[in-house]
C-alpha positions in Angstrom: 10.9 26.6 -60.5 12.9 29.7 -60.3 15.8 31.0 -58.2 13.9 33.5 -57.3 11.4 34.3 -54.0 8.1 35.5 -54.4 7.6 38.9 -55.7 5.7 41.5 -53.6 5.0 45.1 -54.3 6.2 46.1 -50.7 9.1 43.4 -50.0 9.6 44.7 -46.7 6.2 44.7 -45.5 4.5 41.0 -44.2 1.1 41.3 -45.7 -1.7 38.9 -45.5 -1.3 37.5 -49.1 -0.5 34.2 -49.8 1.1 33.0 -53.3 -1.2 31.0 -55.0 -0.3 27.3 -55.0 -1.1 24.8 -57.8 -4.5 23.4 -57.6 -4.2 19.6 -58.1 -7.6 18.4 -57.1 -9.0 19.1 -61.0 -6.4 16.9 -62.3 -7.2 14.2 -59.6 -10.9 14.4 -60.6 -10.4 13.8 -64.3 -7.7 11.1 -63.4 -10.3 9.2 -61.1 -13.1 9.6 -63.8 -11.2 8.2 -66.5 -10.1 5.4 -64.3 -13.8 4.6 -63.1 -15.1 4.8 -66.7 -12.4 2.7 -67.7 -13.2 0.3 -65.0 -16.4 -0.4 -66.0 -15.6 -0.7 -69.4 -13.6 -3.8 -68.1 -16.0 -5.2 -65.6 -18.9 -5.5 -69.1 -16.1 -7.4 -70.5 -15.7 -10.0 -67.8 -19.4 -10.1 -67.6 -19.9 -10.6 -70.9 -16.5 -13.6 -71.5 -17.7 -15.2 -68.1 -20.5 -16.8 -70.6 -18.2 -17.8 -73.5 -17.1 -21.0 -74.1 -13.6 -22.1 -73.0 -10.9 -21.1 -75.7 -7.2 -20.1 -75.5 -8.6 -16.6 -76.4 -11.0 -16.4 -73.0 -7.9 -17.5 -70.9 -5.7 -15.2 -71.8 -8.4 -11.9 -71.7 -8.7 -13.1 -68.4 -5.4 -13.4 -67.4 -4.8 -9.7 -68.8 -8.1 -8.8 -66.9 -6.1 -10.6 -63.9 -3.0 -8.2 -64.6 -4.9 -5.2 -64.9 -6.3 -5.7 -61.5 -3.9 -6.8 -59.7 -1.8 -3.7 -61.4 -5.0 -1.2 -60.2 -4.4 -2.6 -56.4 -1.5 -2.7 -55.7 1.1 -0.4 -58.4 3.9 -3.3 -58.5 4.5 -2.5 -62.0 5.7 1.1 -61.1 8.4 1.8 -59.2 8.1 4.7 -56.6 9.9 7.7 -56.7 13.1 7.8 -54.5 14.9 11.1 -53.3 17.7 11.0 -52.0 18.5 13.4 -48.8 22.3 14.6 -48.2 23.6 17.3 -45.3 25.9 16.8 -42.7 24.7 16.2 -39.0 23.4 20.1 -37.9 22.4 21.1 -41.3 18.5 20.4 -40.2 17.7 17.3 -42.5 15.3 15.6 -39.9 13.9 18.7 -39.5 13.3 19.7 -42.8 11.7 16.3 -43.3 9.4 16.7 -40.1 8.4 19.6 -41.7 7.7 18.6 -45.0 5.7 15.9 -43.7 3.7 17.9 -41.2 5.3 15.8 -38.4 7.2 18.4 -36.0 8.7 15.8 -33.8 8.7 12.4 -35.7 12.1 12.2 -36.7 14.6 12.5 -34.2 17.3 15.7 -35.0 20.7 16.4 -33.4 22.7 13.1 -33.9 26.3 13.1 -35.4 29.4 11.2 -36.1 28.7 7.6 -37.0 25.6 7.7 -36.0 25.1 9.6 -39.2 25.9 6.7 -41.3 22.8 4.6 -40.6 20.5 4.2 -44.0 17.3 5.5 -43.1 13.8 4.9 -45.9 10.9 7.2 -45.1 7.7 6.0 -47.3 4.2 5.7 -47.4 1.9 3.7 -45.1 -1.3 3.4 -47.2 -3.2 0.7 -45.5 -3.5 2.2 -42.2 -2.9 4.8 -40.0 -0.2 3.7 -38.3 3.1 4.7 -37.7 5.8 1.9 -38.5 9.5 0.7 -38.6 11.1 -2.2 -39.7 14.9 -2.2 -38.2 17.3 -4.6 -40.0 20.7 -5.3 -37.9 24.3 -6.5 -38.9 24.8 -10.6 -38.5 26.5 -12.0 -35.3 29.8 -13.0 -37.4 29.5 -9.4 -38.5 29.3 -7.4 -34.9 32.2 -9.9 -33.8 34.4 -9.1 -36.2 33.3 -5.5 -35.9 33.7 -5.5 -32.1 37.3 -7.3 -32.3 38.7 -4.4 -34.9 36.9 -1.9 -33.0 39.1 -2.8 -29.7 42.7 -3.6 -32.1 42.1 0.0 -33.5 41.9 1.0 -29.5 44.7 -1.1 -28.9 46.9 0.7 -31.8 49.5 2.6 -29.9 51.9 2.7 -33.1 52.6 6.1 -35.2 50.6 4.9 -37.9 47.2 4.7 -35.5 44.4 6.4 -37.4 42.3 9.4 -35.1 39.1 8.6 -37.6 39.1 5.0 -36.9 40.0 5.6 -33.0 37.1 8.1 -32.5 34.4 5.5 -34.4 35.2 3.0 -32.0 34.7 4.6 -29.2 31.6 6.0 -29.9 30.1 2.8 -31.2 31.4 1.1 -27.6 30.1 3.7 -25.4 26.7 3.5 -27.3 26.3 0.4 -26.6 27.7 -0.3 -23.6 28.1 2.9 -21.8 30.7 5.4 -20.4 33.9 4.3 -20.6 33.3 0.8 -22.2 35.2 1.3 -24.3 38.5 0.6 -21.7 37.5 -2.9 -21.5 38.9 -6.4 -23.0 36.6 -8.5 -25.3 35.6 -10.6 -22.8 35.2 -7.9 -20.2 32.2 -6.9 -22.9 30.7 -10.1 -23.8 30.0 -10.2 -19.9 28.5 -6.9 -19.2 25.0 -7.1 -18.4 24.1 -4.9 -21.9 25.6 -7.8 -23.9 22.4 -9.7 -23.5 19.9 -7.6 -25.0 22.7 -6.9 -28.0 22.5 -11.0 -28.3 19.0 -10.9 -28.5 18.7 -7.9 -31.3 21.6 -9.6 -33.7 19.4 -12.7 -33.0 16.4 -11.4 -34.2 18.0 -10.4 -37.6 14.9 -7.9 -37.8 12.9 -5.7 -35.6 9.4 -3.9 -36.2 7.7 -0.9 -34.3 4.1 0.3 -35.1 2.4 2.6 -33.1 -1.0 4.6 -33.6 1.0 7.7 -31.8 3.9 9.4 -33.5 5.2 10.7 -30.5 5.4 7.3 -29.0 6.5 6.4 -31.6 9.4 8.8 -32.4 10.5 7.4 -28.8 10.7 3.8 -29.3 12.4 4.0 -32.6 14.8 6.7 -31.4 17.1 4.2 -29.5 18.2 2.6 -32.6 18.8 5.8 -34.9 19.9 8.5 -32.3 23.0 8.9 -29.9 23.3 10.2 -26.4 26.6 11.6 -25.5 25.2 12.8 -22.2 23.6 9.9 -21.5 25.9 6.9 -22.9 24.3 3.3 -23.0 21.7 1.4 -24.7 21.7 2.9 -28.4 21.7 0.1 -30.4 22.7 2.2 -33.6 25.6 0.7 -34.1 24.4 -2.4 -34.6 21.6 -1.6 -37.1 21.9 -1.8 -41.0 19.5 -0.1 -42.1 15.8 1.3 -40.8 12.6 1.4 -43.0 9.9 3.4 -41.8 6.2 3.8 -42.7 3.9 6.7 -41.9 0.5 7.6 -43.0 0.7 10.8 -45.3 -0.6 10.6 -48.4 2.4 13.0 -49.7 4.4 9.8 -49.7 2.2 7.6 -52.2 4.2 7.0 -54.5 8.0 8.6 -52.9 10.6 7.3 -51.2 12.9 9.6 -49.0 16.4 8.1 -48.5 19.0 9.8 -46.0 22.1 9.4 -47.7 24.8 9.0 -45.0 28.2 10.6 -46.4 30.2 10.8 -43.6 30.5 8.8 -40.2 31.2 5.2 -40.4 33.9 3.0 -42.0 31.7 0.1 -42.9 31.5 -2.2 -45.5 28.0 -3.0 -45.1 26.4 0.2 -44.8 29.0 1.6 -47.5 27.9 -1.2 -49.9 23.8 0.3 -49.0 24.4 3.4 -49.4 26.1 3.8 -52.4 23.1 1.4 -54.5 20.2 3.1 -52.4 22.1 6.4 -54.2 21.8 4.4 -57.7 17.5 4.2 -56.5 17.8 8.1 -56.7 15.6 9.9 -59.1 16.2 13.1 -57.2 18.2 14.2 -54.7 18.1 17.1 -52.1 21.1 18.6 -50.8 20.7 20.1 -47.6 23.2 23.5 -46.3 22.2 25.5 -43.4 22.0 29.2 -45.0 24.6 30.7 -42.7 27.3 29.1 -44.6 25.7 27.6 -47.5 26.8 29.9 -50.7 31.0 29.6 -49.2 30.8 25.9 -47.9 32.7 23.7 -50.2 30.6 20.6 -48.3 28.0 20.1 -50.9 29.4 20.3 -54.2 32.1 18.1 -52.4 29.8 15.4 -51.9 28.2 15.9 -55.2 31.8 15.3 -57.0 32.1 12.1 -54.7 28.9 10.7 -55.6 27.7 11.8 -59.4 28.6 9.5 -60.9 26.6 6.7 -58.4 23.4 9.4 -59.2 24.3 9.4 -63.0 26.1 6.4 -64.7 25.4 4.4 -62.2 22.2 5.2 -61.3 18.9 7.2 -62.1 18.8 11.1 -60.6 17.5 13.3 -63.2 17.5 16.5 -60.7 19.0 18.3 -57.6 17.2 20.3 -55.1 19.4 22.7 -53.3 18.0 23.8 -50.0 19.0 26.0 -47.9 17.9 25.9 -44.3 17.7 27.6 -40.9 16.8 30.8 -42.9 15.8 32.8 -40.0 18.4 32.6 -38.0 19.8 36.0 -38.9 20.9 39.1 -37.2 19.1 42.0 -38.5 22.0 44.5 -37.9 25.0 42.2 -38.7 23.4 41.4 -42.1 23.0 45.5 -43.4 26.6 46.2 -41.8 28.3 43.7 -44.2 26.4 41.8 -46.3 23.6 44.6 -47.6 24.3 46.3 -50.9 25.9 49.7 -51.1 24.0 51.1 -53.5 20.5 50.0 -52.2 18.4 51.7 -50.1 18.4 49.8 -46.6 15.1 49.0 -45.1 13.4 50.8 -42.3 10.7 48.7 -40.9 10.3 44.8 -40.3 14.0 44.6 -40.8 14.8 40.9 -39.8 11.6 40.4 -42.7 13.6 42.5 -45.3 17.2 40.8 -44.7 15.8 37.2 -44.7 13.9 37.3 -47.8 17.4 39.8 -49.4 19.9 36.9 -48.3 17.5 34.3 -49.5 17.4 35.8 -53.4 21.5 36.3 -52.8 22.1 32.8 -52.0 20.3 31.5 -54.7 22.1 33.3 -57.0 25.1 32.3 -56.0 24.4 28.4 -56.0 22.6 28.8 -59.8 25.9 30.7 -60.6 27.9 28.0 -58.8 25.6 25.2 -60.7 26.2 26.8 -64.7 29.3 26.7 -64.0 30.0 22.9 -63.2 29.9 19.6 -65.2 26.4 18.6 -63.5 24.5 21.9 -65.3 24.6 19.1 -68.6 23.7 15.7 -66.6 20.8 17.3 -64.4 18.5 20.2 -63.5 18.5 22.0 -60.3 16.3 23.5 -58.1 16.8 26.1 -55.3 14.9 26.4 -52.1 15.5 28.9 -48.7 13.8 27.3 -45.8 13.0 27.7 -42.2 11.2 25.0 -40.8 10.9 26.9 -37.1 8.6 29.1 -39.0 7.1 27.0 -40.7 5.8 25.3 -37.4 5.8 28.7 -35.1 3.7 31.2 -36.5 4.3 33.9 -34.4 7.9 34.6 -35.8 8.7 37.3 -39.0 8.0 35.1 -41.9 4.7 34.6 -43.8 4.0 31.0 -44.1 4.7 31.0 -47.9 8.2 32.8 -47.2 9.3 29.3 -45.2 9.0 27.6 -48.7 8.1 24.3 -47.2 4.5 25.0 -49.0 6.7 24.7 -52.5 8.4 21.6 -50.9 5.0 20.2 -50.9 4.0 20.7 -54.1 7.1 19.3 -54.8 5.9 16.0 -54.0 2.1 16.6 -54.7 3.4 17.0 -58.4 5.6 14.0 -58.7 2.0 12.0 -57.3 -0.2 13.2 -59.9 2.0 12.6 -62.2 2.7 9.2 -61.3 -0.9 8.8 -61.1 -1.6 10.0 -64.5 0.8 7.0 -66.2 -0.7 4.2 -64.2 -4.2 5.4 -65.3 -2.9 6.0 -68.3 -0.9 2.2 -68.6 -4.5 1.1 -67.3 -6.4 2.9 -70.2 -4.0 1.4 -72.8 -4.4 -2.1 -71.5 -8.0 -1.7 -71.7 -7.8 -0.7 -75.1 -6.0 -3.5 -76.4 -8.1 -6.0 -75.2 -11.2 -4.5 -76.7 -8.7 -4.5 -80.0 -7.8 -7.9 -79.3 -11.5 -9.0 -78.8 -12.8 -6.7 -82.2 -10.2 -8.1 -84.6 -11.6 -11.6 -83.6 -14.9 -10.5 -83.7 -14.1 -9.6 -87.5 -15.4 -12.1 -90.5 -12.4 -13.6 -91.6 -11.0 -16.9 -93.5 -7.9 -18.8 -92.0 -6.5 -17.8 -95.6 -6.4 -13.8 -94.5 -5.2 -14.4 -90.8 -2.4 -16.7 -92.1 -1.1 -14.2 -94.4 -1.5 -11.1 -91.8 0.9 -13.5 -89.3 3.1 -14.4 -92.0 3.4 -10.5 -92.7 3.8 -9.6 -89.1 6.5 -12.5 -88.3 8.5 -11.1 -91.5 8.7 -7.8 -89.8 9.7 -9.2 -86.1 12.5 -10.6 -88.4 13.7 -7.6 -89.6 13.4 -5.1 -87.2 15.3 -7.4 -84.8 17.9 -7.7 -86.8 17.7 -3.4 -87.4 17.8 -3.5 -83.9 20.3 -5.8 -83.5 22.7 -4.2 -85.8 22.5 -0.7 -84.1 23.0 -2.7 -80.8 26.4 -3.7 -81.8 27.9 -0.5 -83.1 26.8 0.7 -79.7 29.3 -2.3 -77.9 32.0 -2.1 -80.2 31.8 1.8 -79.2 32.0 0.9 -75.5 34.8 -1.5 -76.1 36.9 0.6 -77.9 36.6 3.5 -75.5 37.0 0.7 -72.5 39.8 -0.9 -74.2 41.6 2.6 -74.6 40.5 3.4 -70.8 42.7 -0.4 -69.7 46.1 0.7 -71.3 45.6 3.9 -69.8 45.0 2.6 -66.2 47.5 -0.2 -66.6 50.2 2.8 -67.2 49.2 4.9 -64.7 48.3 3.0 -62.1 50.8 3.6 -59.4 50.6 7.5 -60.2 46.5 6.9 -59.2 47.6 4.9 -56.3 49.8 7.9 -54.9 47.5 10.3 -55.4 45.6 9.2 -52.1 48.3 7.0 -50.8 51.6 8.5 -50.8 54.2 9.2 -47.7 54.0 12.8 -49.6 50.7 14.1 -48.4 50.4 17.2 -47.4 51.2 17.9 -43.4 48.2 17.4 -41.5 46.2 15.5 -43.4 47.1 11.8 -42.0 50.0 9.6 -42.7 50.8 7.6 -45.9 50.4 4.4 -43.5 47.2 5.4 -41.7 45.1 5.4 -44.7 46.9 2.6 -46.2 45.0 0.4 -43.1 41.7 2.0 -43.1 42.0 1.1 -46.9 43.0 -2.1 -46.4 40.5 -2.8 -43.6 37.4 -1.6 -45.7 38.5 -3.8 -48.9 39.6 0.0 -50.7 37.2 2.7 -49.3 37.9 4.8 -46.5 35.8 8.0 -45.4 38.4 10.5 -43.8 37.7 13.4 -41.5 40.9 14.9 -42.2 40.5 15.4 -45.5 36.4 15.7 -45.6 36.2 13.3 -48.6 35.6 9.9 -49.0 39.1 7.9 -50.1 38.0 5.3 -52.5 41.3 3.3 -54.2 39.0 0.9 -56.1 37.2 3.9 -57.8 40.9 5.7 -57.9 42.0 2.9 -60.3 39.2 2.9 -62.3 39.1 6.5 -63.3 40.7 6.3 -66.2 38.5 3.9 -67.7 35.4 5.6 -66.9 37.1 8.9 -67.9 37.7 7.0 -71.4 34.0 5.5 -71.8 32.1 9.0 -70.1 31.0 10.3 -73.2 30.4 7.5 -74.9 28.1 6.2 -72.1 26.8 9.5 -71.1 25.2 9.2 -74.6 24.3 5.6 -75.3 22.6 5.6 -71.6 21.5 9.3 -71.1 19.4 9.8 -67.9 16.8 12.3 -69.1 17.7 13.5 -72.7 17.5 12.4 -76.0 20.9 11.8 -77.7 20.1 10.8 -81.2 21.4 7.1 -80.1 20.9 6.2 -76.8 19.4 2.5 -76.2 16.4 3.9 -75.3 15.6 5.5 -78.2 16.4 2.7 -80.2 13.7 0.6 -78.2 11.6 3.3 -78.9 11.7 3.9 -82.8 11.3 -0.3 -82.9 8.3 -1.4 -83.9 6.5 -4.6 -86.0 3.3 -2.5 -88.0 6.1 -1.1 -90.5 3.0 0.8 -92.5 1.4 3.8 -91.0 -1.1 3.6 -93.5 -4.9 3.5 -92.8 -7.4 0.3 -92.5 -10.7 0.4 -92.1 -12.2 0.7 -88.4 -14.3 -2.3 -89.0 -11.4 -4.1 -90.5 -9.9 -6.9 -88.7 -6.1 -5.2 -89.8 -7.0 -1.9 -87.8 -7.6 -3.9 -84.5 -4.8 -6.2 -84.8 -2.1 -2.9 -85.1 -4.1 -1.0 -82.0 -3.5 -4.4 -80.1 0.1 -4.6 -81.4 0.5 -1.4 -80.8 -0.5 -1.3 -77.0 1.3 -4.6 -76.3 4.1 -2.9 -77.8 4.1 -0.1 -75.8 3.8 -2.2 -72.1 7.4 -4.1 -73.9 9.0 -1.2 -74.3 8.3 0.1 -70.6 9.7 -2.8 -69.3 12.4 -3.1 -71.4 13.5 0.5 -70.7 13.1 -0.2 -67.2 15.6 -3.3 -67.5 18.2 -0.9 -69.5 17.9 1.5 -66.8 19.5 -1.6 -64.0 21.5 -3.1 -66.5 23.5 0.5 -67.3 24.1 0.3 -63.4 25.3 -3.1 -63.5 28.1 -2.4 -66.6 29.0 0.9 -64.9 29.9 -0.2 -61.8 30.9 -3.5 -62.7 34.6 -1.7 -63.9 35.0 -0.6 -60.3 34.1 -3.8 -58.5 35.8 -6.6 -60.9 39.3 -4.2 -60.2 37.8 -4.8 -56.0 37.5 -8.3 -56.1 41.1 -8.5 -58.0 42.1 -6.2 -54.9 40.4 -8.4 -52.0 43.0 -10.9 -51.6 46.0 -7.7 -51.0 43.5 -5.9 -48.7 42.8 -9.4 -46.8 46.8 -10.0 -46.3 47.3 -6.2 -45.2 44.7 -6.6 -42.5 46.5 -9.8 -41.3 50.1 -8.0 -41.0 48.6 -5.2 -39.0 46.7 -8.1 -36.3 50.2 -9.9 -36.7 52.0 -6.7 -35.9 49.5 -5.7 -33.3 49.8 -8.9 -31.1 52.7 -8.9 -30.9 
């Protein structure tokens, strides 16, 4: 995908063309034929076994058989596709969404501040055609505790009160409980009529919707992921971890969108989700309203904060940048001071002409933007200019192509048949070792032969292991090297790291050296403030140093999408146990035994990439949280001096 809009020979002139879209529908045919063929390859096979006499052999073709089924029905062995969704509150991410999915009105738009921070799954509901939610809430002992800081932070008439913190808990009180709720004592709440029906939620741990309607239900599920400033009372956001919802589109059959809350909420809980539901990513979108997109600093903000949880840490091989709300533009305004000089300005369909000029412009500028930056060598990027109110309203200046939600589409459409391709194509292989498996038995030959070919093949096992093991520890004693360099370094700078988001030195205007030292302390080390726009994280702070030390290093032993020469994966893939590539027979026993080898081979190898994949997560982050839990117990006796302080 290109930077660049569609090319017409008039560009300021609507026509009735339409760009021609990918055709998938000859790619799903010859996907479904192989299956079927395949399929029936299989079901001779059980027919014909069902008959045989009861061996170790039968068993396990039948178990595989078993597998293969149970694989076809129901895709556990392939994990789905997750993309992960950022923007701030206005930027039109619900929207975009509604419109990707053909749903104008499903997902509720318009909500802000910690509201925002909510983990929200859109997927996939496959069985039937309803629409469903499942809403997971925080534990009693967790809204207690909540509740109780929420009213000390109210409380906190000192200099070192923090606005952030103030601001959260009134807007998570007056959610709940309504205007001005947030005046009263503890026990003034626990009494108010609401409390009863908040009892009941935490009580149920779990709560799920399904309706046949969307609109009904967009409205049932909107009480627990939407706010009402106007109308205060009754939201039960602020007691909800996380919602999961279900729809039936079959542009979500094998993907996963994740709304990736950045800003909002101070929460352990929901900071804890969001960060590994980011480490699920395989691609994210980033979201910027077009009228401020290509100067806003927002974006690539975020993208600093959070790379390495997409990278390292996690899985993203690509971006998507869209820009949205491309048709809100004035026609006028835009030739005055953004239209260049030395090109001839349009005379007719005018609003057409600047919309599709501003569009090309602003990608541009975020490609320019993107080669420029660190991330052009960890991932690819892609650039969209959206307008989802065209999209929807046809009567408005744009063709339906120019609203790029079509592309959006066959965005996902793509990622589908694909997927689809490498199950049918892990369903062909298994099929094809089993007849293997079953012809190399089928061969005529003595216990003397089959001895000596497992002999032969055990010898191998042996050595490549040990290949295999050798390149494995070169690859640790790298790490520890670059780790052990990254320790002294942090151990000698610590304090300096410490200051740099802690110190009575900040600049004027951006919070006090105290303030964020509480909303530190009260969030074990990670603080989101609205002063600054970032996310304050001391745990990662102290760490830097030692990822900074092992970035390389890992970057290439665990690479997310390319090849490095060394990486663990390629190591897996280069091991093997047929060490000969030369030719047997077709009728020979040896020629079936390496196809089976060979297939059984290749389902290890996924697998075992797979695992890599979680355990590269696990020893990334695993600097950061062992320097948290050495951190707890300072954070837990800074919390208690502030309640100390504060009652008295």
């Amino acid at each position: 995908m290109t930077s660049h809009g569609t090319k017409r020979k008039h560009s300021n002139e609507p026509s009735g063309s339409s760009t021609k879209r990918p055709d998938n529908s000859s790619q799903e045919l010859g996907t479904d034929l192989i299956m079927k063929q395949t399929k029936d390859v299989i079901k001779k096979i059980k027919q014909n076994i069902a008959v045989q006499d009861s061996t170790d052999l039968k068993t396990y073709i039948i178990d595989q058989i078993s597998n293969m089924d149970m694989m076809n029905k129901s895709n556990t062995n392939r994990k789905k596709v997750t993309i992960g969704i950022f923007g701030r509150s206005g930027e039109g991410k619900s929207s975009l969404l509604n419109a990707v999915l053909g749903e104008r009105y499903l997902l509720p738009s318009g909500s802000s501040g910690a509201c925002t921070a909510i983990t929200t799954q859109v997927e996939g509901n496959l069985s039937d055609s309803d629409y469903t939610a499942e809403i997971e809430f925080i534990s009693e002992q967790e809204w207690d505790s909540q509740l109780r800081d929420l009213l000390l932070d109210l409380s906190d008439k000192t200099e070192d009160k923090n606005d952030d913190m103030t601001k959260i808990a009134i807007e998570k009180i007056t959610a709940l409980y309504g205007a001005n709720a947030y005046k009263k004592t503890l026990e003034e709440l626990k009494k108010d009529a609401k409390s009863a029906k908040i009892a009941e939620l935490l009580l149920m741990k779990k709560k799920e919707i399904s309706n046949a309607n969307s609109s009904n239900f967009a409205k049932e599920i909107s009480k627990f992921i939407q706010h009402s400033r106007s109308n205060p009372g009754n939201w039960y956001w602020p007691i909800v971890k996380s919602v999961s919802i279900k729809i039936p589109n079959p542009l979500l059959e094998h993907i996963v969108f994740v709304d990736i809350p950045g800003t909002g909420d101070c929460n352990k809980t929901r900071d804890s989700l969001w960060k590994s539901k980011l480490g699920e990513c395989s691609m994210v979108w980033i979201i910027s309203a077009i009228n401020r997109g290509t100067t806003d600093e927002d974006p690539w903000e975020i993208l600093k904060h959070c790379v390495c949880y997409m990278t390292q840490a996690g899985e993203c091989k690509s971006i998507n940048f869209i820009f949205t709300k491309t048709d809100d533009i004035d026609p006028e305004e835009y030739i005055r001071n953004e239209w260049p000089s030395e090109e001839e300005k349009p005379d007719k369909y005018l609003k057409t002409a600047c919309i599709r000029k501003r569009n090309i412009c602003s990608k541009e500028t975020v490609r320019e933007s993107f080669e420029n930056s660190k991330l052009k060598k960890k991932m690819a990027l892609n650039i969209f200019t959206v307008s989802t109110r065209a999209f929807f309203d046809k009567t408005l200046c744009l063709e339906h192509s120019d609203t790029e939600i079509p592309k959006l589409q066959d965005v996902l459409k793509n990622l589908n048949n694909s997927i689809n391709k490498d199950l049918a194509r892990d369903y062909v292989n298994e099929a094809k070792g089993i007849l293997s498996l079953i012809k190399s038995v089928q061969s005529e030959t003595g216990n003397v032969v089959q001895t000596g070919v497992h002999n032969k093949l055990e010898q191998n096992l042996c050595k490549a292991l040990e290949k295999l093991g050798w390149q494995f520890d070169m690859l640790c004693c790298v790490l520890e090297k670059c780790l052990s360099d990254g320790v002294e370094e942090s151990e000698r700078l610590c304090l300096t790291s410490a200051c740099s988001i802690i110190s009575p030195n900040l600049p004027h205007g951006k919070g006090g050296f105290h303030k964020i030292l509480k909303a530190l302390c009260k969030n074990d080390g990670y603080h989101w403030s609205n002063a600054w726009g970032i996310d304050l994280d001391l745990n990662m702070v102290l760490a830097q140093h030692m990822h900074k030390n092992i970035e390389e290093e890992f970057d290439s032993i665990f690479p997310v999408h390319y090849k490095t020469g060394k990486s663990v994966q390629e190591q897996i893939e280069k091991f093997s146990i047929i060490q000969s590539d030369c030719e047997h027979p077709r009728a020979s026993m040896f020629y079936h035994i390496d196809n089976f080898i060979k297939r059984e081979e290749i389902k290890l190898k996924m697998e075992l990439k797979r695992q890599v994949i979680e355990r590269k997560k696990e020893i990334y982050l695993s600097i950061t949280n062992t320097i948290k839990d050495a951190m707890v117990p300072s954070y837990a006796s800074k919390r208690s001096l502030t309640i100390y302080r504060l009652s008295d």
